[in-house]
Backbone bond lengths (Angstrom), bond angles and torsions (degrees), N, CA, C in turn:
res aa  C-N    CA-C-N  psi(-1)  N-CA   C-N-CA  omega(-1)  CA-C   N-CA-C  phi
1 X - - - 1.457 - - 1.535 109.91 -
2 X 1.004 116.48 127.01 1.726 120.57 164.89 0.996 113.46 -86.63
3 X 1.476 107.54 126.00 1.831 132.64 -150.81 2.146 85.88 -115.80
4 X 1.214 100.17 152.52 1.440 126.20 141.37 1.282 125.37 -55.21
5 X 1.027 129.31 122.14 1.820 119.84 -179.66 1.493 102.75 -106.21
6 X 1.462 109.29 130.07 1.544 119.89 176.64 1.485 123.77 -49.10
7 X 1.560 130.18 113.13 0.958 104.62 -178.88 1.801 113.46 -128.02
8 X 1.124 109.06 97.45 1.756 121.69 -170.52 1.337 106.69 -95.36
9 X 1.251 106.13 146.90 2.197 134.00 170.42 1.562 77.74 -55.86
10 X 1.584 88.54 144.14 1.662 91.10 161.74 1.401 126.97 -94.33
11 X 2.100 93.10 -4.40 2.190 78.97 176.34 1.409 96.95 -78.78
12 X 1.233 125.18 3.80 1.679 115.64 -167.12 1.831 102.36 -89.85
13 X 1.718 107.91 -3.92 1.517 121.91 -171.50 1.263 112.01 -104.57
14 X 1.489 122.73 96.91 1.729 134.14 -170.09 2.107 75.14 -92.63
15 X 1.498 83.22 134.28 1.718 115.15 161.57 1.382 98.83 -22.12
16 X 1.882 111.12 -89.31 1.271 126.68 -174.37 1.863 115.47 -46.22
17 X 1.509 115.80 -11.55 1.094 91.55 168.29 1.722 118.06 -93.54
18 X 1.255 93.01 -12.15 1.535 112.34 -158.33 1.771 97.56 -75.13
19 X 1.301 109.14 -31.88 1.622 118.40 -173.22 1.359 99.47 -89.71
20 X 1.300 124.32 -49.40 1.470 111.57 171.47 1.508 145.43 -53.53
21 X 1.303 104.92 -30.22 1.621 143.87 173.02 1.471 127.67 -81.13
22 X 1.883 93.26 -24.28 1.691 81.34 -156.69 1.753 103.48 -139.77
23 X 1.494 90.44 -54.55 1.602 127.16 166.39 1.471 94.40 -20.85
24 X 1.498 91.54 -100.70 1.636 123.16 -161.69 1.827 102.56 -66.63
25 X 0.676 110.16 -25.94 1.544 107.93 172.12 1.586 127.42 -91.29
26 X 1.395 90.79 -22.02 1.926 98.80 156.66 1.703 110.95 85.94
27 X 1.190 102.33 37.09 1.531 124.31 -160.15 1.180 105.03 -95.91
28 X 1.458 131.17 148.03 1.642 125.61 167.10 1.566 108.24 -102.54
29 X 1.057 92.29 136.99 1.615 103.13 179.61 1.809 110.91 -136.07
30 X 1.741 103.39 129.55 1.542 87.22 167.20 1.786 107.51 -89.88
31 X 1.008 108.37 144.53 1.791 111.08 152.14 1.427 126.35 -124.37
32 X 1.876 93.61 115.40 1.518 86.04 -168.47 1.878 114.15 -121.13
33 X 1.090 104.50 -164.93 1.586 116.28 -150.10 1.731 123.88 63.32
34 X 1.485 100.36 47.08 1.567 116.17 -169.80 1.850 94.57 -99.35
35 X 1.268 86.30 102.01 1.877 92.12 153.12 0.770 137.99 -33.03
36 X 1.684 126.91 145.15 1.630 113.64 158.17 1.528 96.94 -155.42
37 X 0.935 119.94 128.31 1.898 127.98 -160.03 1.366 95.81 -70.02
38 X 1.561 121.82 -43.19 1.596 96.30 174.59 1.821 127.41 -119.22
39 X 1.537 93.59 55.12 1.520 105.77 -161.22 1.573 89.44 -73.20
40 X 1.431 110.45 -53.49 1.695 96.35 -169.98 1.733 130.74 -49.72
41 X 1.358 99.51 -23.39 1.636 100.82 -149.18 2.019 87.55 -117.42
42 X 0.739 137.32 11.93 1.493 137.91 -172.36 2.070 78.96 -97.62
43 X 1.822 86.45 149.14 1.291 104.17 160.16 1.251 129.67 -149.34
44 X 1.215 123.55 179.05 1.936 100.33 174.43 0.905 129.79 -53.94
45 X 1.234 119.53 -43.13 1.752 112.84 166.94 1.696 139.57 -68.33
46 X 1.563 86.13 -14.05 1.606 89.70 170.53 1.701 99.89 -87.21
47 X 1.216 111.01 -18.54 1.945 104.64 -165.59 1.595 91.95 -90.12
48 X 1.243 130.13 -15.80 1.535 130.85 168.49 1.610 89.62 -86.15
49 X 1.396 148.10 -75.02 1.789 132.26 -173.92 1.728 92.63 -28.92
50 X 0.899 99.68 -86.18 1.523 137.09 -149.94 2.143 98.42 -29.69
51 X 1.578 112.01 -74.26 1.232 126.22 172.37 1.683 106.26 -80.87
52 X 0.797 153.09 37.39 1.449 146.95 177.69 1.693 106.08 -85.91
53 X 1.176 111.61 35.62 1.796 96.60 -171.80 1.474 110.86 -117.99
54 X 1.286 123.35 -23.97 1.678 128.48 161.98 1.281 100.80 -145.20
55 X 1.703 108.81 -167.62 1.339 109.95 165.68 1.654 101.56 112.32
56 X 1.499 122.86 -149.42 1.622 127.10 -169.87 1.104 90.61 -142.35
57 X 1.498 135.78 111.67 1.416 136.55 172.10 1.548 102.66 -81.87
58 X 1.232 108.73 -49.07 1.573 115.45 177.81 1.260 134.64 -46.10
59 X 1.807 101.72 -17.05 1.272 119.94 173.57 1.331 126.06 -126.97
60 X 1.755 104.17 22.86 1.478 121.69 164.86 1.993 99.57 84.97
61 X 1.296 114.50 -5.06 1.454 117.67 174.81 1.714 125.26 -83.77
62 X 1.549 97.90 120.31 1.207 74.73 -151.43 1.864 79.14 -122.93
63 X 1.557 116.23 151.20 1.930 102.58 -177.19 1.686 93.06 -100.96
64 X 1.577 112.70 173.03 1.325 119.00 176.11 1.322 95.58 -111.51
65 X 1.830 126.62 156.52 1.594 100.37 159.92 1.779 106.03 -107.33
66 X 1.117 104.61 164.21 1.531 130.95 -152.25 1.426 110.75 -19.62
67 X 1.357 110.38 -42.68 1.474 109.30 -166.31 1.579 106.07 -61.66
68 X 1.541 105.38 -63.73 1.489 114.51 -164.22 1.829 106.00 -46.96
69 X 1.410 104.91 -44.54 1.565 114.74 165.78 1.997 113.17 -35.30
70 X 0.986 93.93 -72.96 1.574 93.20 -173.44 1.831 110.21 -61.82
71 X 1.756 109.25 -36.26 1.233 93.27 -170.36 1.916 120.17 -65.61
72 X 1.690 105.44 -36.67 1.189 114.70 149.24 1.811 163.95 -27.51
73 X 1.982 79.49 -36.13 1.300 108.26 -161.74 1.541 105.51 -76.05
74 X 1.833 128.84 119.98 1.233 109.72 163.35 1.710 143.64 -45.77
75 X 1.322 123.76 132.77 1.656 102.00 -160.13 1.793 118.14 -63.74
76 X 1.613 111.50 -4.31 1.620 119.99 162.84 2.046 89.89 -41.80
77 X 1.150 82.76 -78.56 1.697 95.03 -168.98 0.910 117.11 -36.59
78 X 1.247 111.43 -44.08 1.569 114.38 -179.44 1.383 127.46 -52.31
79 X 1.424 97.66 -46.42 1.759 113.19 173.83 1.617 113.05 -72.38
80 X 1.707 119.20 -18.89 1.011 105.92 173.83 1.246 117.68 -81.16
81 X 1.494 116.84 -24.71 1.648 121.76 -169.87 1.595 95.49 -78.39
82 X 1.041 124.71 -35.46 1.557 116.10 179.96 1.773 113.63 -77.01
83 X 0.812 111.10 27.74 1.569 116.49 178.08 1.654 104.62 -91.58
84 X 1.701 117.15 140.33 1.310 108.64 166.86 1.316 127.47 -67.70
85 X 1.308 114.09 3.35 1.730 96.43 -170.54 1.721 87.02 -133.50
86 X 1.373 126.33 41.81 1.423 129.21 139.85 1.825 115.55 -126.58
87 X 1.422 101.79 130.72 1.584 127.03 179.93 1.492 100.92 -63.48
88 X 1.129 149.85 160.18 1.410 148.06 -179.19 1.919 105.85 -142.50
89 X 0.910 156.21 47.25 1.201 141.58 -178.08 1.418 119.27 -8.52
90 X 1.562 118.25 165.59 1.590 124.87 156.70 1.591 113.71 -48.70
91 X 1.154 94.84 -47.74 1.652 96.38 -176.14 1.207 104.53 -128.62
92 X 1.448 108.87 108.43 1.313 128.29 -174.76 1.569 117.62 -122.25
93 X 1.540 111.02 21.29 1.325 113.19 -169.87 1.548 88.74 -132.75
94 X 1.504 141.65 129.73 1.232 161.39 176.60 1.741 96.29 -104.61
95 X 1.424 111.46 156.70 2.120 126.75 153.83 1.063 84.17 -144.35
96 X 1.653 89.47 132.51 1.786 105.86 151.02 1.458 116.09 -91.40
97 X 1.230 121.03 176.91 1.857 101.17 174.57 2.333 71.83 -161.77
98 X 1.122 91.56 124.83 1.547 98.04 -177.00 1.999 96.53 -124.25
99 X 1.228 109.26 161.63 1.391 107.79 156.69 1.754 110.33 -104.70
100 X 0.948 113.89 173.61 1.784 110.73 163.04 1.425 124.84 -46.37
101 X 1.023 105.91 153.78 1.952 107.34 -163.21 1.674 120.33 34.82
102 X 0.970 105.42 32.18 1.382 105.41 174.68 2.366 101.79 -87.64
103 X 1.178 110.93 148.12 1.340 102.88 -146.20 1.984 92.61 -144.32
104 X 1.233 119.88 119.69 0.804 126.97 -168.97 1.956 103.06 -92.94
105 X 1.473 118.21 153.01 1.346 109.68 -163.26 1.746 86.03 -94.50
106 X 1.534 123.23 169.04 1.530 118.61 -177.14 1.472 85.21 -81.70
107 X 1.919 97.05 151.33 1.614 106.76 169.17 1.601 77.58 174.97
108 X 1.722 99.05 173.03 1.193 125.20 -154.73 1.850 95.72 -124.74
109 X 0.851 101.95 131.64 2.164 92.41 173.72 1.833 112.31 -71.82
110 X 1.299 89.96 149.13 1.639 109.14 174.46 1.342 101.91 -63.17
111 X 1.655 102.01 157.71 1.857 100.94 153.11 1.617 103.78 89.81
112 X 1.398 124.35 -5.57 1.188 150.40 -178.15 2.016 103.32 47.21
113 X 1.747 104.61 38.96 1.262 95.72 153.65 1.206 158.50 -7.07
114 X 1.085 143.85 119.31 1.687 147.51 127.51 1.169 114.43 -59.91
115 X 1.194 139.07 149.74 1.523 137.89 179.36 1.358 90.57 -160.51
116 X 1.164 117.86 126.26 1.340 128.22 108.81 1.216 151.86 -94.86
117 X 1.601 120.87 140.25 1.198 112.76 -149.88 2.132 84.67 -132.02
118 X 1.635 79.69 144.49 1.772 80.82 174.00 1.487 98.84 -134.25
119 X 1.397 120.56 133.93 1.508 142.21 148.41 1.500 107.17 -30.08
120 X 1.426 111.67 108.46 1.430 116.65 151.37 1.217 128.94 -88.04
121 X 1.472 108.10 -48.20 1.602 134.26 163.96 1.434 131.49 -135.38
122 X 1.358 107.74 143.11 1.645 97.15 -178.29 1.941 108.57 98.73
123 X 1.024 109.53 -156.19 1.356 129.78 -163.96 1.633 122.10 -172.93
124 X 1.532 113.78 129.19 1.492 85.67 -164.94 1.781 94.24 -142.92
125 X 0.699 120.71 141.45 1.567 130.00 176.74 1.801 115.68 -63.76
126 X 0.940 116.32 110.71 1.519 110.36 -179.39 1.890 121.09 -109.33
127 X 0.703 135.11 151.84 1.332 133.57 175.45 1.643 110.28 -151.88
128 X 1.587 98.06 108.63 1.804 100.03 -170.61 1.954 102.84 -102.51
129 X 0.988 105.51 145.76 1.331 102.51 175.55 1.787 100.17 -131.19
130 X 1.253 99.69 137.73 1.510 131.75 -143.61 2.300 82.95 -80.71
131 X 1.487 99.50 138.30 1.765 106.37 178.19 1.770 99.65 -72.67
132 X 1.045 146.26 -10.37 1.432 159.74 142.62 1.754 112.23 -14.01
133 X 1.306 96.91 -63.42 1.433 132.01 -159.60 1.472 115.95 -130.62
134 X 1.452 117.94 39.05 1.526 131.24 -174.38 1.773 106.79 -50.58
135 X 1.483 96.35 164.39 1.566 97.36 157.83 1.482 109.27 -103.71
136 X 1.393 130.23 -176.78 1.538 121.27 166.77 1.200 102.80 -93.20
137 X 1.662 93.58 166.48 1.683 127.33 -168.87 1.127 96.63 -111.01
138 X 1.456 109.75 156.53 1.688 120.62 156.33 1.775 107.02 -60.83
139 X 0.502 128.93 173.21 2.004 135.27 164.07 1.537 99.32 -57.66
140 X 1.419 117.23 127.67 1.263 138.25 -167.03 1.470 116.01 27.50
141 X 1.091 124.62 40.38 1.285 124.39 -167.52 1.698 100.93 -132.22
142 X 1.395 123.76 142.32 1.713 132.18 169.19 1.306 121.15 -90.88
143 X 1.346 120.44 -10.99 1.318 124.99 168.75 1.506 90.47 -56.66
144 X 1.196 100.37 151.26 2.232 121.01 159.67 1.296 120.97 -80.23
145 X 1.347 135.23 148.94 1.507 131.53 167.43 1.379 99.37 -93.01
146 X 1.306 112.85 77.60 1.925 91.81 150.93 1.218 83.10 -151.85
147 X 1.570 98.49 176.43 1.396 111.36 -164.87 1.989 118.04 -96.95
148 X 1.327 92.22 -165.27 1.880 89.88 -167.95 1.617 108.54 -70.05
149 X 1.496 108.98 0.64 1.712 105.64 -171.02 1.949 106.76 -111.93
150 X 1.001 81.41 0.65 2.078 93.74 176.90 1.271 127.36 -55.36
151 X 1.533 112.73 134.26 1.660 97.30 -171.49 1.512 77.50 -137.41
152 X 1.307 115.43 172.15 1.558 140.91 163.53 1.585 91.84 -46.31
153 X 1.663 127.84 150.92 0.924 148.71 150.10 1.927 124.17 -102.23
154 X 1.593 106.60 91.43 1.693 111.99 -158.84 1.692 104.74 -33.61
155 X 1.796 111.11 -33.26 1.662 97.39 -151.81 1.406 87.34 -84.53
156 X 1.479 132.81 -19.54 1.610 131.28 -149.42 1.566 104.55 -103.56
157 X 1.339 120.79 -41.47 1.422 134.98 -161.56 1.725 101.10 -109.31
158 X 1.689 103.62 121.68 1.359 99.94 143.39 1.651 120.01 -78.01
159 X 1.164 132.16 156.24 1.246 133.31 -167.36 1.594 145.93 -168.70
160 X 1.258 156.48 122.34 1.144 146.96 -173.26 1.770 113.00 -97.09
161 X 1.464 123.69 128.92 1.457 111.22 149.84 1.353 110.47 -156.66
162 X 1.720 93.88 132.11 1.791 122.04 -164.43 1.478 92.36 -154.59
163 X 2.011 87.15 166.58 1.495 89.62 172.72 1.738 110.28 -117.56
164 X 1.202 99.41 160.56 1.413 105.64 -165.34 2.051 102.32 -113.36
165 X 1.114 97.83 124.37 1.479 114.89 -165.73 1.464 118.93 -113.87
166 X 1.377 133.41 164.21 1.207 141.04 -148.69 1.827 101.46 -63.97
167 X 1.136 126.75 115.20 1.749 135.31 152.27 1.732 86.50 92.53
168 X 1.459 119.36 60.71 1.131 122.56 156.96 1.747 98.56 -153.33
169 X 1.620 91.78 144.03 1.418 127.62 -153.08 1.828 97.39 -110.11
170 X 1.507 102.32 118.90 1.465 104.29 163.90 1.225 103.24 -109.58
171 X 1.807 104.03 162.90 1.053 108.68 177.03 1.562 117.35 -142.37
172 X 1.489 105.85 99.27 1.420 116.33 -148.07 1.986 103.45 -98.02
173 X 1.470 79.92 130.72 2.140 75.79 -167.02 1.181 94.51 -79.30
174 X 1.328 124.93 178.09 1.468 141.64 147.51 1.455 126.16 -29.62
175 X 0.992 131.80 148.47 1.595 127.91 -167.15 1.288 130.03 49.10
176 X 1.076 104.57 4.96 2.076 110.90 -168.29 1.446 100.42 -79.53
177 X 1.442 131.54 112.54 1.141 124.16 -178.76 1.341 98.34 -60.56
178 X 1.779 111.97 172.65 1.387 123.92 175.77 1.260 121.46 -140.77
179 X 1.715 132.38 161.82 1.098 119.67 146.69 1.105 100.06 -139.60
180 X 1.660 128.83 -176.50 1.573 103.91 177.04 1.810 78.37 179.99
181 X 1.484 96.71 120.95 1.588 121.15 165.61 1.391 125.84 -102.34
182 X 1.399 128.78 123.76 1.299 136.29 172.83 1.508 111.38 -47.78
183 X 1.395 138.01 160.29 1.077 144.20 -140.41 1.970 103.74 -169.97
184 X 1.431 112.11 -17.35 0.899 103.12 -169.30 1.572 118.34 -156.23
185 X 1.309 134.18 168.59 1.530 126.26 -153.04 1.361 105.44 -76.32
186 X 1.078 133.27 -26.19 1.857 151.53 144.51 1.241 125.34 -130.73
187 X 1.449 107.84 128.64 1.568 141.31 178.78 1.773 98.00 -81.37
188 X 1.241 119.39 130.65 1.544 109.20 133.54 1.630 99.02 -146.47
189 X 1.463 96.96 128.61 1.959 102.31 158.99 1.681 125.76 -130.69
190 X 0.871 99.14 142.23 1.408 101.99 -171.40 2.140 80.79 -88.10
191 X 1.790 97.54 171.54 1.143 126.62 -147.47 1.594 95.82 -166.62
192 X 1.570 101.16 108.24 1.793 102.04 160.92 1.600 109.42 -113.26
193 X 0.911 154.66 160.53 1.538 163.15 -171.04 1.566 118.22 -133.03
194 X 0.850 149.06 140.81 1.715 156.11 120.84 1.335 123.80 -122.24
195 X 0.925 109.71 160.46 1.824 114.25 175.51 1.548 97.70 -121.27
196 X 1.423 109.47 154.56 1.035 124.03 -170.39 1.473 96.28 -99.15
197 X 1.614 121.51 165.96 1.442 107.75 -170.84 1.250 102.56 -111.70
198 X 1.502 115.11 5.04 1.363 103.39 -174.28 2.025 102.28 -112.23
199 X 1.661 99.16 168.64 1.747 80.70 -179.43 1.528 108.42 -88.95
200 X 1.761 100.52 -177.48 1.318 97.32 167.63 1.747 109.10 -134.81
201 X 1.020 124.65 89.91 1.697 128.30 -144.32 1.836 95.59 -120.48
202 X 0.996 107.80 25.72 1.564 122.59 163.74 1.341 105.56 -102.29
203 X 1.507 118.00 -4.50 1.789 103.66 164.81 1.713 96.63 -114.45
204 X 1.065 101.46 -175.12 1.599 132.44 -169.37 1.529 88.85 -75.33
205 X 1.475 101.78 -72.29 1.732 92.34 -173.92 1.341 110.57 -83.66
206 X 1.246 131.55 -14.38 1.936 106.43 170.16 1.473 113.97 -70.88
207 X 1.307 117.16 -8.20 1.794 112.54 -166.44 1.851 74.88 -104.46
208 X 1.433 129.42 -52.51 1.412 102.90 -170.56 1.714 119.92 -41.59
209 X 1.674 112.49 -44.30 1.145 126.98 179.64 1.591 116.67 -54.43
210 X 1.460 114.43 -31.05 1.508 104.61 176.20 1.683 111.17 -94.00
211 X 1.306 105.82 -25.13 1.710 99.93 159.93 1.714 122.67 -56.47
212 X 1.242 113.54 -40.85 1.254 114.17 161.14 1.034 147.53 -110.16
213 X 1.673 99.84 44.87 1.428 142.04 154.30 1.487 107.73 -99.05
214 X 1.321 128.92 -39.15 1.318 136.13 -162.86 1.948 96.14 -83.55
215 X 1.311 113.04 -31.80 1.474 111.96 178.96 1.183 105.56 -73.65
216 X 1.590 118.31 -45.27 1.427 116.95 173.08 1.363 124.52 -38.30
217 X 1.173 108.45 -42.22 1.318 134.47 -168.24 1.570 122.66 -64.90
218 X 1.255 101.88 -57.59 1.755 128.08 164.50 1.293 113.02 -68.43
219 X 1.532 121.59 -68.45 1.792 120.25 178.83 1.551 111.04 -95.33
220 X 1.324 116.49 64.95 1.772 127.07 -174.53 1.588 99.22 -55.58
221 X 1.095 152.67 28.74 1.569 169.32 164.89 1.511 101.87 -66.71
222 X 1.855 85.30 -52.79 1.702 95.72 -170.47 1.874 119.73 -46.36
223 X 1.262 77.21 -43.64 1.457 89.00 -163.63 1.401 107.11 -44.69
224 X 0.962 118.03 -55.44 1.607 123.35 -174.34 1.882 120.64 -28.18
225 X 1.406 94.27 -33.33 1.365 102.37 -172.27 1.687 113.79 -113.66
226 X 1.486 102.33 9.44 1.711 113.37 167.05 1.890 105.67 -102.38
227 X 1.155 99.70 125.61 1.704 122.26 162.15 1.304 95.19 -23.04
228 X 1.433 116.68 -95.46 1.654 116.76 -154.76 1.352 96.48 -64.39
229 X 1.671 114.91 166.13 1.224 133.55 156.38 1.264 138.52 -96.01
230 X 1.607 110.78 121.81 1.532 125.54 -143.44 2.031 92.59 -58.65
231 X 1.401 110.46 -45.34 1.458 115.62 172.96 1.233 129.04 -43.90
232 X 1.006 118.57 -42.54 1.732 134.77 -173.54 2.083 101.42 -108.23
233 X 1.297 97.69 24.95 2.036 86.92 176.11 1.588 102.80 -60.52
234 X 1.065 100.52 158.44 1.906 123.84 175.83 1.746 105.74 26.81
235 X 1.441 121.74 26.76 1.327 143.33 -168.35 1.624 119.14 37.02
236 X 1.648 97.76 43.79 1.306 117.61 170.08 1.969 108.60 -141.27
237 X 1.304 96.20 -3.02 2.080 87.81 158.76 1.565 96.30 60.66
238 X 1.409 119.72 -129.59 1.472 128.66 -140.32 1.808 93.03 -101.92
239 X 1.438 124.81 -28.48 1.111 111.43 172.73 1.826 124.88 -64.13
240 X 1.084 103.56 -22.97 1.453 118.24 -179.85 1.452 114.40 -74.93
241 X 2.071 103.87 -53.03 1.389 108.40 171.10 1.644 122.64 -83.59
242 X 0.995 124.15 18.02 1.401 143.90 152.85 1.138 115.99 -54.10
243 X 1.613 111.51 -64.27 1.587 128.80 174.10 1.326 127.96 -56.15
244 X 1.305 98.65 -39.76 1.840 124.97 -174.75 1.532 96.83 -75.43
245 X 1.238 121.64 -72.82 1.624 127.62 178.91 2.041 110.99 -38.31
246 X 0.860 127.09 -34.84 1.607 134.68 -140.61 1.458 86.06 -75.97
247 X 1.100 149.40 -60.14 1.632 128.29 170.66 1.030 117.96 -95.22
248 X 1.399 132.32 58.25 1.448 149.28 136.96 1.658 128.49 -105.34
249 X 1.303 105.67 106.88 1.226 119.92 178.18 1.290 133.29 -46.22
250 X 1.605 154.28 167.73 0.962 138.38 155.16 1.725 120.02 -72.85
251 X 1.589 107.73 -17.53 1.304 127.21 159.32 1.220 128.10 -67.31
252 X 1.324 93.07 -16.04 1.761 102.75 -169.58 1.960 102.03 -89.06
253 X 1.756 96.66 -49.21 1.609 115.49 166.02 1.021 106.46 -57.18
254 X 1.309 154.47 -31.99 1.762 138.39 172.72 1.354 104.85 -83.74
255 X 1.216 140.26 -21.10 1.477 130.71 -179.35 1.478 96.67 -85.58
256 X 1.187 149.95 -17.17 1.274 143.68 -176.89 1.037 111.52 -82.29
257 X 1.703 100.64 -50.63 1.661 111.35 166.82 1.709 124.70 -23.23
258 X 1.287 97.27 -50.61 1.643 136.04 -176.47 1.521 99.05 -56.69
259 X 1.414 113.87 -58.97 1.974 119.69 -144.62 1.887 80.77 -100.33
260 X 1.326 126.71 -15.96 1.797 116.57 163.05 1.549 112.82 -73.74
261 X 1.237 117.84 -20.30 1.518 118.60 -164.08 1.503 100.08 -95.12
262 X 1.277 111.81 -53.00 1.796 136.41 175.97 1.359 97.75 -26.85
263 X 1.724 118.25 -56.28 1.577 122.14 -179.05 1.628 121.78 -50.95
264 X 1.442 113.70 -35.35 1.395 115.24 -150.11 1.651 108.73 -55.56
265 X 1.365 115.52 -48.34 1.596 114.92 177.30 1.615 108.67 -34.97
266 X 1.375 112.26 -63.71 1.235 119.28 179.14 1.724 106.57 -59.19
267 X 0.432 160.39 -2.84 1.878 164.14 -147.48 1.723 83.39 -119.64
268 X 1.582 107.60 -61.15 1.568 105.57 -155.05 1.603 97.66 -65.26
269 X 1.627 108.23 -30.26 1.583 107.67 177.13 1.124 121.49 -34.08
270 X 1.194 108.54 -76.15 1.733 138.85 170.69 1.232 122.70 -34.60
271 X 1.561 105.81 -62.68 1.360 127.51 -169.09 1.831 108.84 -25.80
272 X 1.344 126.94 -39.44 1.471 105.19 -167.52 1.691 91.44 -81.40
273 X 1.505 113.05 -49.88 1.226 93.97 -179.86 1.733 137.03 -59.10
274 X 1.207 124.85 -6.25 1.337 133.10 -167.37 1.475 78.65 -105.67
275 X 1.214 138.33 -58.96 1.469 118.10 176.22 1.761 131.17 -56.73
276 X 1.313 112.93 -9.24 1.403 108.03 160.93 1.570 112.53 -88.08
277 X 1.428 110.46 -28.13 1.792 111.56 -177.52 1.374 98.39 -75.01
278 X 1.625 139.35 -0.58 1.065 125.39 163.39 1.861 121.42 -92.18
279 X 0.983 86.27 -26.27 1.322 105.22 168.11 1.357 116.96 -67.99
280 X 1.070 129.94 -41.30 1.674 140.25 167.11 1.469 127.16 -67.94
281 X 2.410 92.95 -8.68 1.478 78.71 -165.28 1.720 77.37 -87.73
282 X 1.675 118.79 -18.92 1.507 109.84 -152.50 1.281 112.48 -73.31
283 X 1.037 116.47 -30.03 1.411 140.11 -172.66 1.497 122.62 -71.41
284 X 1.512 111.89 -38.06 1.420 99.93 -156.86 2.167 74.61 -111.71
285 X 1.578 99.65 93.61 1.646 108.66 162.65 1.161 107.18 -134.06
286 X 1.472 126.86 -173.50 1.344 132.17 151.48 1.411 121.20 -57.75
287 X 1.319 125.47 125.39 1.378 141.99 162.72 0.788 158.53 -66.60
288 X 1.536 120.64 33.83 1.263 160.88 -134.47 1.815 116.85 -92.50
């Protein structure tokens, strides 16, 4: 079903409602008329000076280091990153910098993320699809298998799609697939992250995510050929996947084994096409 996504002022957003409502229940919410002292006057080239120190330039990703993160950070965030049962990394502050029609492929973030992301500039089309009602993955992978013409299906997919506009704050839980289209002649959003330390295996994709944590775990081979690093997960490594693993079976890890392999035909389907929509996402950025 395609749902409405909540969208509230944030002085109208007390902490305790925001954790009760949204937090702990894993809900997306926009909140908008969110400040930022130098949203007007920042441009691409200062957010390329400015963040140029790690990160994916090629893919408009750019990291902050710590300071600029906190001085930035709305104090919602703030109170959420200081919570005991969220992990915070060194670099926990992401910028995107997109041009127009630049088009992100659907996928879900590593590390079993929270993100929020707030509009500096621009406008961007979002469409979240609920971990309930996932799409499929390649084998250990968060990218989606469908192709460049895919939309939510109302009877199959729970789901959100709106657009997200200048000094409004999403707040995207863990597992929520994504896609997200530019809207405007320059993009910039800032991006904060944590993982929560505990699991959430009451959805489809949080219990997939701790099954293939638990393989990680047993055949560490894998790792080699997965993006993130099994050491540094939710920037707590084995204490985090400790928690996540603890009601997952070794029965539970061979049947997953099973529903990762089940995909591959379909993977090889796709594969040229999901490899040109990656190519389109790298390509079409600022040129800096």
């Amino acid at each position: 079903m395609k749902h409405t996504i909540d969208k509230i002022p944030l002085s109208q957003m007390s902490y305790e409602r925001f954790v009760s409502e949204y937090l702990l229940p894993e809900r997306p919410i926009v909140l908008t008329s969110v400040r930022n002292h130098n949203a007007r006057h920042i441009t691409a080239k200062e957010v390329h000076a400015l963040f140029d120190k790690k990160g994916k330039k090629n893919i408009g990703w750019y990291d902050a280091v710590p300071s600029v993160a906190e001085e930035l950070m709305p104090k919602l965030v703030q109170q959420v990153f200081a919570r005991e049962d969220m992990s915070v990394r060194p670099l926990a502050m992401r910028v995107f910098m997109q041009p127009n029609g630049h088009k992100t492929l659907f996928h879900y973030d590593g590390n079993s993320l929270h993100v929020f992301n707030l509009t500096l500039k621009g406008k961007k089309r979002w469409i979240l699809i609920s971990p309930h009602t996932p799409l499929p993955s390649p084998p250990f992978m968060f990218v989606s298998l469908v192709g460049k013409t895919f939309y939510p299906d109302e009877s199959k997919h729970d789901f959100y799609d709106f657009e997200l506009d200048e000094g409004e704050l999403l707040f995207i839980p863990r597992y929520w697939i994504h896609s997200v289209e530019t809207l405007a002649e320059e993009n910039i959003n800032y991006n904060w992250v944590c993982t929560p330390v505990f699991p959430r295996i009451d959805s489809r994709s949080g219990r997939r995510e701790s099954e293939l944590l638990l393989i990680r775990k047993k055949l560490p081979f894998i790792n080699r050929f997965l993006v993130d690093e099994y050491d540094q997960y939710g920037g707590k490594g084995e204490e985090i996947i400790e928690k996540y693993i603890a009601e997952i079976g070794i029965s539970d890890m061979l049947m997953r084994i099973m529903k990762e392999l089940i995909v591959i035909p379909k993977t090889l389907f796709l594969a040229k096409e999901i490899k040109s929509m990656a190519k389109d996402f790298e390509k079409n950025n600022f040129n800096l």
